[in-house]
Structures are given as structure tokens and as C-alpha cells.
N, C-alpha and C positions, 0 to 999 in steps of 0.2 A: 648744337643744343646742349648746353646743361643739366645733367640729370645728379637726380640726387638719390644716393643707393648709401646705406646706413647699414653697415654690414657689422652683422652682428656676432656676440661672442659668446660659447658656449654655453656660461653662468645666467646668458639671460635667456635661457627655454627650460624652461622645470617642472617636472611632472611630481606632483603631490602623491603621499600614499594613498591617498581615496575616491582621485578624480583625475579623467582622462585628458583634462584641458592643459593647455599650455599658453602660458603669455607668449606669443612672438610678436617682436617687432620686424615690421616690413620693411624689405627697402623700399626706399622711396621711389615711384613712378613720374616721371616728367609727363605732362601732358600738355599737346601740341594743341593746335586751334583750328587743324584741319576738318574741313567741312564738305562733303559729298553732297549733288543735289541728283537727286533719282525722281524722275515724271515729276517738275515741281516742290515736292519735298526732302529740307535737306536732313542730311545726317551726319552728324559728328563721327570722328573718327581720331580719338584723344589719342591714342598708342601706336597712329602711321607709322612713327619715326622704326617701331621693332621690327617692321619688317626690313628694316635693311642688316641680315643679317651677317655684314664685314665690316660694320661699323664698329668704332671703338668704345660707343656707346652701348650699344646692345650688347657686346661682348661684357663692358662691366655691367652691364644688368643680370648677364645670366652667371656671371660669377658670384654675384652677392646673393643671387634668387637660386643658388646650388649651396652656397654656404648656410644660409637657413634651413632648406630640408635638410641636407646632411645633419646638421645639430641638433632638428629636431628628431629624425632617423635615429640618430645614437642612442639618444636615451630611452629608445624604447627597449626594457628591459631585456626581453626574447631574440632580438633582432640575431644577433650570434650565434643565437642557436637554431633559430632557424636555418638559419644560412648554412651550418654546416649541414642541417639535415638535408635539406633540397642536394646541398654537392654529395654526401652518400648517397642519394635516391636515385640519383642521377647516373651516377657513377655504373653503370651497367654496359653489355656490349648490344650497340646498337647496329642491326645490320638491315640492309635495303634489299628489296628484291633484286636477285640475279635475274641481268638479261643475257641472252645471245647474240653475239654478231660475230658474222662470218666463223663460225664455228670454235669460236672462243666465248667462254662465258664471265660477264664482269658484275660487278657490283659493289656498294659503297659501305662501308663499317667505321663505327667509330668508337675506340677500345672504351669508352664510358667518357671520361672527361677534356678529350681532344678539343679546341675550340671549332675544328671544321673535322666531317666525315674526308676517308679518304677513299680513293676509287681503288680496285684489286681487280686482276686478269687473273681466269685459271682455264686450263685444258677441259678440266669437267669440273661437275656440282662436287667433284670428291678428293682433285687433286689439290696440293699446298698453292693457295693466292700469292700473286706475287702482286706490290706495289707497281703501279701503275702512275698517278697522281696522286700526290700527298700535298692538299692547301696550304698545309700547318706551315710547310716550308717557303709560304709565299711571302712572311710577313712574318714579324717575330711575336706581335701581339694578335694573330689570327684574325685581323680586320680585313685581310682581303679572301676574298669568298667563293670559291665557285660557284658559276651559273647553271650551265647548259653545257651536254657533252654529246657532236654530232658528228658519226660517224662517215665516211665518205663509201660509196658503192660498191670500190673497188676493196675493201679494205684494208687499204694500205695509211690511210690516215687517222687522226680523231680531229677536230676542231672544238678547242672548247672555251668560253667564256667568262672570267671576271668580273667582278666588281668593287671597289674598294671603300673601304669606309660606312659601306652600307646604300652607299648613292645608287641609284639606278643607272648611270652611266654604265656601259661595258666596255671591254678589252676583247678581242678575239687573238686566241694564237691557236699554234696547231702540232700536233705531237708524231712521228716517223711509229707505227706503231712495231713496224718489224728492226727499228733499233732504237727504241724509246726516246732518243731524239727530239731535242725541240728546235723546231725549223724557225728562222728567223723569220717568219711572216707573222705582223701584229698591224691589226685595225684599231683605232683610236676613234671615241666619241660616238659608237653602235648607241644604240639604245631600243628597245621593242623589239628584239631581232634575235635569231638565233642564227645556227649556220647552212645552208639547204647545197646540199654539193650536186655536183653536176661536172665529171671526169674532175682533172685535176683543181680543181677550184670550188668557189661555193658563192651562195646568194650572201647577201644581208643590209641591213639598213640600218643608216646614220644620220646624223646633222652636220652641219657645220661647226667645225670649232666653233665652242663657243666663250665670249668677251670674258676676260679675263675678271675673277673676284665676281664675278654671274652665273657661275658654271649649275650655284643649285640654286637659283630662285628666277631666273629669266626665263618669258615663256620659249618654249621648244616649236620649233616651226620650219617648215619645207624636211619632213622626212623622206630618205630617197632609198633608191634600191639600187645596190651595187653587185659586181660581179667581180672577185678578188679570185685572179690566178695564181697559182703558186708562184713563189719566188717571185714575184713581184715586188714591188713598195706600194703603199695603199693609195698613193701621189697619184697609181699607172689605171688604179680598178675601174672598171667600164661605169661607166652610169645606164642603168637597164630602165629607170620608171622612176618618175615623178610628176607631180599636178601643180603645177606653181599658181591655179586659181582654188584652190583647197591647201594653202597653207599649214595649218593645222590636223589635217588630218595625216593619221598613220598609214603607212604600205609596208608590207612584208612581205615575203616570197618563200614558196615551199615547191621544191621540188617531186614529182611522183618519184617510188622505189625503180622504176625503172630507167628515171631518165627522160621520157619520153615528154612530159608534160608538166611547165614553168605555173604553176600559181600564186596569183596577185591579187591578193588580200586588203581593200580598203577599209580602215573603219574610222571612227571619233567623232560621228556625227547621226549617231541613234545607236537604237541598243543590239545592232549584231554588225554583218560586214557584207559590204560589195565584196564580187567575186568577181575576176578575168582571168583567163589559162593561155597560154603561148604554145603552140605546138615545136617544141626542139628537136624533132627530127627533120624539119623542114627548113632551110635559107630562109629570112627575112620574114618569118613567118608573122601575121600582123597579131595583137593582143586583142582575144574576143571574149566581148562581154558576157558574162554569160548569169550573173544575176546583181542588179544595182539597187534594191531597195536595204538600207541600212537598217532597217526596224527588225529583220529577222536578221540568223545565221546560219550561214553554208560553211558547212566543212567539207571537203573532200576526205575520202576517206580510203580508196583505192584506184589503183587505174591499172585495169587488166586488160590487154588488147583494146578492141574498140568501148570498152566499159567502164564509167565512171560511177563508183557507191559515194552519197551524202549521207553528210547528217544535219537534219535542217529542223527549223521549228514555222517555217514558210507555210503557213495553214494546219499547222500542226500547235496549239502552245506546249504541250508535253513532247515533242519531238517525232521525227520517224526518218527512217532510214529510203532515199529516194535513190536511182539509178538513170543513168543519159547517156548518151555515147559521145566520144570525141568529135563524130560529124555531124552531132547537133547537137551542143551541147548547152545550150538557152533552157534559162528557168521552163517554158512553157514546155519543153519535151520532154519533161523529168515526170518519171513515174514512181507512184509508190512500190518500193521491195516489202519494207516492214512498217505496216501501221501505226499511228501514233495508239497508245494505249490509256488505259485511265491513270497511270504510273509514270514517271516522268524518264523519259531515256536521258543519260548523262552521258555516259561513254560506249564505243564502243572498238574492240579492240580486233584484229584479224589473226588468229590464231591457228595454224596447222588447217588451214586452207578450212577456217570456218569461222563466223562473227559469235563474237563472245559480247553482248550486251549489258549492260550496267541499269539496271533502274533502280529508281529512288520513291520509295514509298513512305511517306510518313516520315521520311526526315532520314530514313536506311535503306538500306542495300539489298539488294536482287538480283541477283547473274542468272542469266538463260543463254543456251548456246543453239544458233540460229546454221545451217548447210547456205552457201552461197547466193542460193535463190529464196531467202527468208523464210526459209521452215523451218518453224521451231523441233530441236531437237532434246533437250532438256534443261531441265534448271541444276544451276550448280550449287549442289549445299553447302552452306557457310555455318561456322561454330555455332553463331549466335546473331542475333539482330545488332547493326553494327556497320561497320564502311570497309569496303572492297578496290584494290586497284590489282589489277592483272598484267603480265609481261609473258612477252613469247612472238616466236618469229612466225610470220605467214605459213612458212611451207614446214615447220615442226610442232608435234603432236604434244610435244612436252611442253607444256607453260607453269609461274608461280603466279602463287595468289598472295597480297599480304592482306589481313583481318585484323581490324583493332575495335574496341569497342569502349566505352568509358571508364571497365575494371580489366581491361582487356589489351595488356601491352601487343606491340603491332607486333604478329606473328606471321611465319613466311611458310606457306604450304606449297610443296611440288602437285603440278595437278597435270594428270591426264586426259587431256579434251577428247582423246576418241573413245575412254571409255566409261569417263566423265567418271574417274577414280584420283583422290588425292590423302597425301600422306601429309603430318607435319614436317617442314625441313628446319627449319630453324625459330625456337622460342625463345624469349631472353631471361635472364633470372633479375628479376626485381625484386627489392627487400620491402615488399609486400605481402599481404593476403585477401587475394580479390575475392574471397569465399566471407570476407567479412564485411562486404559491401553489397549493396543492391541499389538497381536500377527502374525507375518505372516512367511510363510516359504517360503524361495525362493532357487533357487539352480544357483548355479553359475559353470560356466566351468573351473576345472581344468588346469595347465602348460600343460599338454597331452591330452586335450579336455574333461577328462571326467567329468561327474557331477555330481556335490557333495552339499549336502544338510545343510541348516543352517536356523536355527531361529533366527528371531530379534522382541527384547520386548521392549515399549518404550511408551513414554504417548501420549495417543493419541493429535494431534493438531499440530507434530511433524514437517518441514519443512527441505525439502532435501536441503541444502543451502549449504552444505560442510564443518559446523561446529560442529555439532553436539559429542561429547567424547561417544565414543564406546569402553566397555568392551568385547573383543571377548578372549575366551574360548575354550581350547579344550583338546584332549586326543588322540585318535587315536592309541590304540594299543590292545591285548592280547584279542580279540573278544568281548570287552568290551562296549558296548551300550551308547550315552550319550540320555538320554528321556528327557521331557518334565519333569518338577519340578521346585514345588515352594523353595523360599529362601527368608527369611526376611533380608537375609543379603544384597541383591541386592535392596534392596528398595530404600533406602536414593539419592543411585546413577542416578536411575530411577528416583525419584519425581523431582530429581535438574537436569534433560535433557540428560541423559546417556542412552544410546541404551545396553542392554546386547544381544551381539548375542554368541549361543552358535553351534558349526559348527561340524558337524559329519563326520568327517577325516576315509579316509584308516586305515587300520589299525584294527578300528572297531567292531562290529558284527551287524551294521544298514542292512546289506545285505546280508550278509552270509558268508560261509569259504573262497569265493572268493575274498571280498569284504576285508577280514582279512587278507590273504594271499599277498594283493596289497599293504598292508604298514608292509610289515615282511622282515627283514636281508636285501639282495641289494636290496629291492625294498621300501627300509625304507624313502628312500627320496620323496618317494610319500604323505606321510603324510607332512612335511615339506612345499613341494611345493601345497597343501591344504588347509595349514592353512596361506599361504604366501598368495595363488590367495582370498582368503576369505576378506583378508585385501584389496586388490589390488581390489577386485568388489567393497567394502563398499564407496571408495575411486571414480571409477570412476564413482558410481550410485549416488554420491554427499550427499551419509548419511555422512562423514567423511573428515580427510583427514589427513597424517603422524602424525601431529602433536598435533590430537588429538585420537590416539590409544594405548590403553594397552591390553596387552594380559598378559594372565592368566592360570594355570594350573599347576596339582601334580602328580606327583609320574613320570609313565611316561610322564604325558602332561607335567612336570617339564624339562624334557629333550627336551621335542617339544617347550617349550618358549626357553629354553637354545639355541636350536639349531637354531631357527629362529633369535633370537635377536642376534646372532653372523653373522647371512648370509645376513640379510637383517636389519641393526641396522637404516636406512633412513625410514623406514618405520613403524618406532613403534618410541610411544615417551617414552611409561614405560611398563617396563615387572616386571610380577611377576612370577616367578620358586620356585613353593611348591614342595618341600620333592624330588627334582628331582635325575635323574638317569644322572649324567653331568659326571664321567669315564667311556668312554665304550671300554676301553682296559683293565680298571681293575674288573668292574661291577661284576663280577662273582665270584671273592675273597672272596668274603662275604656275612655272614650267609645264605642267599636261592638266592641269587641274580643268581648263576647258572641255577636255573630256568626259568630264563626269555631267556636262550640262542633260544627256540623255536620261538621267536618273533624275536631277534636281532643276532643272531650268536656270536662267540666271537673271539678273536682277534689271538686265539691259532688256529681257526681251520684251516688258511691257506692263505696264503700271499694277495688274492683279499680279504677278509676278516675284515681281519686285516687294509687293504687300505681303503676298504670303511668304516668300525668304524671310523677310524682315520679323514677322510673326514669331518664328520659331528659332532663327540665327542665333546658337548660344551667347552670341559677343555682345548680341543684341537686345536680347530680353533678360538681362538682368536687373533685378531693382534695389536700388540702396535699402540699408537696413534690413535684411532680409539674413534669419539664417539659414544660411545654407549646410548641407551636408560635409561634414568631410574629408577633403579631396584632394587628393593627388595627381597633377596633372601629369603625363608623362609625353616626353618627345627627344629629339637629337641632331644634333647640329647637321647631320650630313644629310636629312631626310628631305630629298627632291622633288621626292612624290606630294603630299601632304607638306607643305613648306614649315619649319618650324614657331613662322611666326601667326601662322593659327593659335599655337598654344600660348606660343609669349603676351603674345595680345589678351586673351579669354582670362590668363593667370593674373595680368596685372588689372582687369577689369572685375574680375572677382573678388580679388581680394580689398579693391576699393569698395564693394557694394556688398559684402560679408557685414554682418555687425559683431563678429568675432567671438561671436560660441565656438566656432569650430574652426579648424586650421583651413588655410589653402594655401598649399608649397605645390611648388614644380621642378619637376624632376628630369635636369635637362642631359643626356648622355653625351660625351666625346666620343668622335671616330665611330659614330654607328647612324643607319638609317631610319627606314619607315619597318623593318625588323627583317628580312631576308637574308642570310646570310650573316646575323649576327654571331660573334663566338658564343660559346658555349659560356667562358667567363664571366661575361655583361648581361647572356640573360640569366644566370644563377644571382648576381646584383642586383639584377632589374627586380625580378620575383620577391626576389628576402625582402629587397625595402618594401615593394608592393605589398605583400600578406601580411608584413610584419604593421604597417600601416591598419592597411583593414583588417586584420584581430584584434590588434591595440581596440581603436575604436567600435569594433565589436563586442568587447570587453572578452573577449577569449584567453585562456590560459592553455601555455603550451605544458602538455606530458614530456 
């Protein structure tokens, strides 16, 4: 195929001294003649050819389609300065909660501008770290990333996992921890999987090599479960479980702390996971079923002698803590320990032989600490309204808390569960002043009256005049939470008069499986018209007003700016769509994207289906002549999750149906993914051009 890409030179993007427009010229899009026919009705599909992303074609499309953002990027007067402010801001020591194992205590730091944290082992909370793992040294431009880091029973090992480029593929090796040692055992092509040990060896699950120049866009299918001995070759690892009539679905295996008990985790075919357990102290012992409806989730959460705790939302939609024993251990003999409550339980953690509980209320955090047989024994006081994770071994009384909140860099408190006493251990110093900002939550009524919850952060002093640029954010899918958290990337935005409001959409998990249930397949439009009224309150409460709104958001909030800025383009002045899901008639094609049919359905499963994707599919409902807000798409050649040619496709279908008030460049990254694992480098890159973008067209001036 011949395509025609018109690559353009600096002198011709120029920004006036009195207006934010620019001439660009686009390169040119080939469009193909390809034609889909779904229940009868076909559908064009001009841009098939992008998605072959090893083609020499696509490849010169996204160089000519990087050379015009960058051009237009340049001349944004601030952009430089921006950019160094983010790398000072940044530039601080970032440290992770310390855990315990086997009576060494570790954790991750990263001296401020490192592109990966690095892991450190000390004797106590008080003696000198010593380097452990250090990523930086995996790779010279810090694109390979650590995963997962899984200790073996005995203590004598760590197993921990890679990824590189950003892909979702992983690496397992394994480190001698009593002589820092890296043992020649490396698993190739894991993927969903961490490491579950069990004496000298450990669980985990892979694929098949997969077809060469396919590795990130072919679908991913027959996941299996292996059993890798030490000093083996991965050639030798057992095959423990696989469904070869469920192709597509995922299996994992987790091990109990004692050894005693193999769990076998299905899911990708509703919205939680079948559960089976293995008894390992037994020869031959058979794999029993013990709960197979996919629509809920079972987690195990201990195994103490004959006694198994869950955590399930199986008649529960806000959750609760259930108990069964080994010798019966089927859904139907599972008893409730802890009630589901009006609060939504997220986590819960086993701490000095007591459950430390997580709920989520309103969109924050709430720890209570429950004695073994679910009586509550107190709540644990946190700084402020805000998001909580906990770490600490079963059988000690010492655990750390980290707390972050939106003015509120993540801070790490020693806490005492027995006498439910905790001190600050470590805060970071940020070239901030969170005493100059304020936070409030308001809730505004939904297109169908209901009400839905949003925070807005902004310097205090601020005046509802109707001018004000508001960055609002969202996500709204796969029971996914947005909390409270800090970001040094949103700073710069905020000191120069920008409100970030971040809005907890349908879709969700702020409330429960109902609450999730409410922005899933034909009721997907709930989310949309949520994050539509969110703009629509900012606007008539006089924080805002069209023309100075961007919205923002990835993966699937990628698809929810996609889908907004195409339904309502009068009401946004710039959109940004990270690593979005913008085909949803083809969405499923590729590598795990099938997975997501439990939240969105798909376009095969049957003619109203198929009409409602089609309705709202950003690729889909755009219309010529139209202007649009603008927008910055963003994504990355290595992203296997979210394929890159989501965005290649939506960019060059935009920018045809634009009628050119306003820009539409895409912003496509090298050697990075769907964002996990990113250096620290690329996303200080990624942010400058993004804010530097959305201020420009906000009309904001940087101090």
C-alpha cells in the first residue's frame, strides 16, 4: 500500500502573538477500502492497514505523525520551562513502605530522579540499607522495569520479575539471598503471573512463544500453569493446569504461607474469578472445585490449620470476609466472619495475628482492625481523608502505613496494631506548600439524577468567576477505584490557577458491584453522561466554563475522553486520550483485549450490541466538519495491552473529520508501554508536552 505522509518542517507551524492557532499540515493518510459487515450492516474501516504495527508503512506514518507534534510542541513558548519545573519537583527522595521477611526488613527508594526505584535489605527500621536490586542497572536507558518481588518460604531465595519496554510480557529470575547471587534460572514469555513458591521452586503462568514480529498485537491464548524447580531449564518445568476448551481464559496459582494449599485462579470471562485449591500435602491429590461462578471474586486470604478466610463480594456487592475449612471447602459451606457493610471493603491485610481491613467510603479510606474471629477492635486514625495501603507480617505487631492524599505526598507511618499507636517514619520534602492548597468534595446529580462524587484541588484564594482552567479526569470502568493521591505532575498547573478535579464515574468500584455494574455494556453510557454532567456542574457552579476545560485520561478513561470529545466537542476546549480503547467493534482482536468483553460486551455478541458499541465507539462517531477540541492523543509502540493502533486509527480519523480550529497531533512514545514501569525520563517528557499542550490552549501563563 502507498501512503502518502507529507512531513513537515518547522517554519511551517507558527503561532501568532495574539492567537493559539496553528496552521499544520497533516500527513497524509492512505485510506483502504476495507469493509466489515456486522448483523447485516457494513462498516468501513479506512485505517485497517495501522494496525499492522511492523509494517514499514505504519512505521513511516508514525514518524511523520511524531514529527508534527514535536514541531508543534516546540513552539510552545513555556514548554522548557515547564519541563525543568516538573524534573525539580520531582526530584525528591521517594521511599516505599518497608516490609518484613524472615526477619530482615526491605524496601524500595528512589534518590529523586532515578528512572526505576531500587529495592534495599536492612537488619532493622534503623540500621544502613544496603542495595539489594538496583533496575537502573538493567538497561542503560531504564526501559527495563521491575515487576513483582516473591519471596520463597524458606528464606533463602527472592524470585522476581521484569518487563521491558513497557510490554506486558515478563522475565522471571531468581536472586541467592544469603549471597546476593543470581542464579541462572530465567522463565521467558510469563505474562499475568507472579511467582507462588513451594520448597525449592515456585508456580507461574505463560504462553507459548509467541510468532515472531506478533509478540505485541496477536491474541494471547491457552495460558498455563507451570511448576519451575530450581536449576532446572524452563524446557524441564512441569505443566500443573490448563483448559484447552477456554482458550482465552487466564489461570494463576497462589500458594498458602504454609505450603499446604495450591490455588487455581480462573478468570476473563466475567467480572471476578473461578476458584480451585490442591491439597499439597497429599500424593496425587485431585484439584477441587470450590467456587465457579465468574461474575463474583474469591480471594483467599489465609489458611490456618483446617481454616480458610475470603474475601468475596458472592452476595455481598460491597464485600465481606467469609471462612470454610479444607474439608469442605465449596462455596455452599462458606460462612460469613465479617459482614458486608454499607462501605465498600477493598483490602484486607493479616497483621500480628489480626485482620487489618481497608474500606472505601466516598471515594477514601478507613482502616479498622478486626481479632481473628471478626470482632472489631478499633479503627485506625489516618492524617486526613485520603488513601491508605498497609504492610506487616502475620505473626508481628509492628506494621507501616503509607497515606497520601491530593496535597499530601505519600508518607510512611510505623504503626503499632496491638496498641493501635503510630508515629511518622518517614515524610519526603517536596518543593511545595500544601498549606496553600485546598481540597473539597462535592457531588453533583447525574443526566438520570443520580449522584456522583468528584474532588476539586486548587489554590486556596480561588474565585468562582467562571474563568478559572480546569483539569478534570476520569476513568469509570472494570471496578476500578480513582482515591485520593498526590502528583507532582499536577503541580505547575495548580500554582498558575488550574483546578484538577478528579470525578468518580459509574463504572467504578467507589460503591460496589452495583455501582460497577451501572457503567458496564448497554449501560456504558452512564459513564459518559457522568463525566459529561461533571463538566456541565463545574460550568454552572461558575468554577469554569467550555472554553476553559480539558479532560484527561488512559486506557479506558482513554475511550471515556474519546467518547465525550466526540458527543459533546462544545464543551471541552482540549482533550487528552492516554493509551485509549477508541475500536470497540474491533477491541477484542487483540492480545487480552477479549478480556475486557465483561465490562463492554462485544460487537459479535448480537445485533443491539453491536448498535450500542457502534453508538459511542470514538473511531466511530465522528463527523466531518466538526470542530473539535484540542487534542492530544497519546500512546507507545510497545503497548500490548491497549494495542497502539487504537490510537493510530482514531488520530488519523480525526484529524480527517476536524475542520481545523483546532489541532489534532499524536503523541506516539519509543520503548515504552500502556505506562507501568515507565522511567522516570519519559514520564517527565510525557507530562511537559501534555500540560505544556493543555495551558497553551487553556490560554494559561506560566510564573
Amino acid at each position: 500500500m502507498k501512503i502518502y505522509c507529507l512531513l513537515l518542517l518547522g517554519s511551517m507551524i507558527t503561532f501568532s502573538s495574539c492567537e493559539k492557532k496553528a496552521k499544520i499540515v497533516y500527513p497524509e493518510t492512505a485510506k483502504g477500502n476495507t469493509v466489515d459487515t456486522y448483523f447485516g450492516v457494513e462498516v468501513a474501516d479506512p485505517y485497517r492497514w495501522l494496525e499492522n504495527d511492523t509494517s514499514a508503512e505504519t512505521a513511516a506514518w508514525v514518524k511523520a505523525q511524531n514529527e508534527v507534534t514535536l514541531n508543534y510542541l516546540k513552539q510552545i513558548p513555556f514548554r522548557a520551562t515547564l519541563k525543568q519545573q516538573l524534573t525539580e519537583l520531582t526530584n525528591y527522595e521517594k521511599y516505599g513502605s518497608p516490609f518484613k521477611k524472615h526477619g530482615r526488613y526491605y524496601f524500595f527508594k528512589n534518590n529523586g530522579l532515578q528512572n526505576q526505584s531500587v529495592l534495599y535489605v536492612q537488619h532493622s527500621p534503623e540500621s544502613e540499607p544496603e542495595v539489594l536490586l538496583d533496575p537502573n542497572k538493567l538497561s542503560e536507558d531504564g526501559t527495563v522495569a521491575l515487576g513483582g518481588i516473591y519471596f520463597s518460604n524458606n528464606g533463602k531465595y527472592m524470585a522476581y520479575t521484569i518487563s521491558r519496554s513497557g510490554s506486558d510480557w515478563q522475565e522471571i529470575y531468581v536472586l541467592d539471598l544469603t549471597t546476593g547471587r543470581l542464579l541462572d534460572d530465567c522463565i521467558l514469555w510469563a505474562k499475568i503471573t507472579g511467582a507462588s513458591w513451594q520448597g525449592d521452586g515456585f508456580y507461574y503462568s505463560a504462553y507459548d512463544a509467541p510468532s515472531d514480529g506478533k509478540e505485541y498485537s496477536n491474541v494471547n491464548e491457552n495460558h498455563k500453569i507451570y511448576y519451575h524447580k530450581l536449576g532446572e531449564p524452563q524446557s524441564k518445568d512441569k505443566l500443573v493446569y490448563q483448559n484447552p476448551a477456554h482458550p482465552k481464559r487466564f489461570y494463576t496459582a497462589g500458594v498458602s504461607e504454609n505450603e499446604k494449599v495450591l490455588f487455581i485462579y480462573e478468570s476473563g470471562e466475567g467480572q471476578g474469578n473461578a476458584l480451585y485449591l490442591k491439597d499439597l500435602t497429599k500424593k496425587n491429590a485431585p484439584v477441587v472445585k470450590v467456587a465457579d461462578d465468574m461474575d463474583y471474586s474469591y480471594s483467599p486470604l489465609d489458611v490456618s490449620g483446617n481454616r480458610i478466610l475470603f474475601l468475596t463480594n458472592y452476595g455481598a456487592p460491597k464485600y465481606k470476609i467469609m471462612e470454610a475449612t479444607l474439608s469442605a471447602p465449596a462455596l455452599k459451606n462458606w460462612k460469613d466472619l465479617i459482614p458486608e457493610s454499607d462501605a465498600v471493603l477493598t483490602t484486607v491485610d493479616i497483621i500480628g495475628g489480626k485482620l487489618v481491613a481497608t474500606y472505601e467510603k466516598d471515594a477514601s479510606h478507613h482502616a479498622y482492625v478486626y481479632d481473628m474471629n471478626g470482632k472489631q477492635l478499633h479503627e485506625v486514625k489516618l492524617p486526613a481523608l485520603g488513601s491508605v495501603s498497609f504492610s506487616g507480617d502475620k505473626k508481628d505487631n509492628e506494621a507501616f502505613y503509607t497515606f497520601t492524599s491530593f496535597t499530601f505526598p505519600s508518607s510512611i507511618y510505623r504503626y503499632d496494631i496491638e496498641n493501635n499507636a503510630f508515629e511518622l517514619y518517614r515524610a519526603p520534602e517536596v518543593k511545595f506548600n500544601p498549606e496553600d492548597y485546598t481540597t473539597e468534595q462535592i457531588f453533583f446529580e447525574s443526566k438520570d439524577g443520580t449522584k456522583v462524587p468528584m474532588f476539586l484541588t486548587y489554590k486556596k484564594g480561588l474565585k468562582k468567576d467562571g474563568k478559572n482552567p480546569v483539569l478534570l479526569y476520569g476513568y469509570g470502568g472494570f471496578n476500578i477505584s480513582l482515591n485520593p493521591g498526590f502528583s507532582t505532575m499536577r503541580l505547575p498547573f495548580m500554582e498558575n490557577g488550574g483546578i484538577y478535579a478528579q470525578v468518580n464515574l459509574r463504572g467504578g468500584g467507589e460503591y460496589g458491584k452495583e455501582w460497577h455494574d451501572a457503567g458496564t455494556k448497554m449501560q456504558k453510557q452512564n459513564v459518559f453522561d457522568d463525566f459529561i454532567a461533571a463538566a456541565e456542574y463545574l460550568v454552572k457552579d461558575q468554577y469554569t466554563c467550555p472554553q476553559k476545560i480539558a479532560i484527561m485520561g488512559g486506557s479506558n478513561g482513554g475511550l471515556l475522553v474519546g467518547a465525550c470529545l466526540n458527543q459533546r466537542p462544545d464543551l471541552f476546549k482540549v482533550a487528552i486520550p492516554q493509551v485509549g480503547v477508541m475500536d470497540m467493534l474491533r477491541y477484542h482482536k487483540f492480545t487480552i483485549g477479549w478480556n475486557w468483553a465483561s465490562d463492554y460486551g462485544t460487537s459479535a455478541d448480537n445485533k443491539k450490541m453491536f448498535e450500542y458499541l457502534k453508538a459511542y465507539s470514538p473511531l466511530h462517531t465522528l463527523k466531518p466538519g466538526t470542530a473539535y477540541p484540542a487534542t492530544l492523543i497519546t500512546t507507545a509502540d510497545h503497548d500490548d495491552r491497549v494495542v497502539p493502533a487504537h490510537s493510530f486509527k482514531y488520530a488519523a480519523a480525526l484529524q480527517a473529520a476536524n475542520d481545523g480550529t483546532n489541532p489534532t497531533l499524536i503523541r506516539i512514545e519509543s520503548k515504552a508501554g500502556h505506562g507501568a514501569g515507565k522511567p522516570i525520563s519519559k514520564v517527565i517528557d510525557e507530562y511537559a508536552d501534555t500540560y505544556a499542550f493543555i495551558m497553551h490552549h487553556l490560554d494559561m501563563k506560566m510564573k
